[in-house]
C-alpha positions as CSV (number, residue, x, y, z in Angstrom):
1,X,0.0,0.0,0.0
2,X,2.6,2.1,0.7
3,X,4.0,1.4,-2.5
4,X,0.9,2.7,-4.0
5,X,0.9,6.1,-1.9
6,X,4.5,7.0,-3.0
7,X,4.2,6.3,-6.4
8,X,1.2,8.8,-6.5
9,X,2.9,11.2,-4.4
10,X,5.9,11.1,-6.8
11,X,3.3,11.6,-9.8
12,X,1.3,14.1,-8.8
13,X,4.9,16.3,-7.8
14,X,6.7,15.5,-10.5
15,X,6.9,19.1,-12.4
16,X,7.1,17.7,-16.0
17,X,3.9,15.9,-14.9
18,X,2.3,19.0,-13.9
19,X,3.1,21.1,-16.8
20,X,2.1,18.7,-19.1
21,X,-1.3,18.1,-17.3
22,X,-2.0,21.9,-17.4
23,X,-1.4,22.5,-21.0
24,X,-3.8,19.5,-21.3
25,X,-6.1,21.1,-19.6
26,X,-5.8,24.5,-21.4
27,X,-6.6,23.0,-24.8
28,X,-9.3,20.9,-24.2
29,X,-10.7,23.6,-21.9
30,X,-10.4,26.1,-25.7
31,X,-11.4,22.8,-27.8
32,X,-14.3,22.9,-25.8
33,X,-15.4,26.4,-25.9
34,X,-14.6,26.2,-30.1
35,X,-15.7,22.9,-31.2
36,X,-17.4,20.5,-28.5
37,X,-15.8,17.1,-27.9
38,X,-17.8,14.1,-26.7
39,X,-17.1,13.3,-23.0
40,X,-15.6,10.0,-23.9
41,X,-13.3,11.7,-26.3
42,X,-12.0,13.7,-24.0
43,X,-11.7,11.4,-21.2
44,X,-9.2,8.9,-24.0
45,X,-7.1,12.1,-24.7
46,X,-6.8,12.6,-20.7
47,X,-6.0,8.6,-20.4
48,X,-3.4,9.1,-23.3
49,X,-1.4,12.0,-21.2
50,X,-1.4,9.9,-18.3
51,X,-0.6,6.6,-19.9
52,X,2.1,9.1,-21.6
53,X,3.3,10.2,-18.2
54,X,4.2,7.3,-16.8
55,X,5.7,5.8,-19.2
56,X,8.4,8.8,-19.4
57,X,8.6,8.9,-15.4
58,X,9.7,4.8,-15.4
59,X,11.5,4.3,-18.7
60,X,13.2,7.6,-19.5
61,X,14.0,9.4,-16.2
């Protein structure tokens, strides 16, 4: 469990992480306003960044 916890902690701190989550967040926020995007559409492309994320936190750091 504690496994669990520190791994989060570590990916929710990690600065790369955050930058990348908040120009995520930006562009669907302005997709949204320009050209609406089904939920589950959006919710894949949040997966993706994630999925993204932690493969770049194990393999390439």
């Amino acid at each position: 469990m504690m496994r669990i916890i520190n791994g989060l902690k570590t990916y929710l701190t990690d600065w790369k992480n955050l930058l990348t989550h908040s120009i995520v967040g930006v562009v669907i926020l302005a997709i949204a306003l320009f050209a609406p995007l089904s939920p589950y559409i959006r919710m894949g492309f949040v997966a993706v960044v994630v999925a993204f994320n932690l493969v770049r936190m194990k393999y390439l750091s």
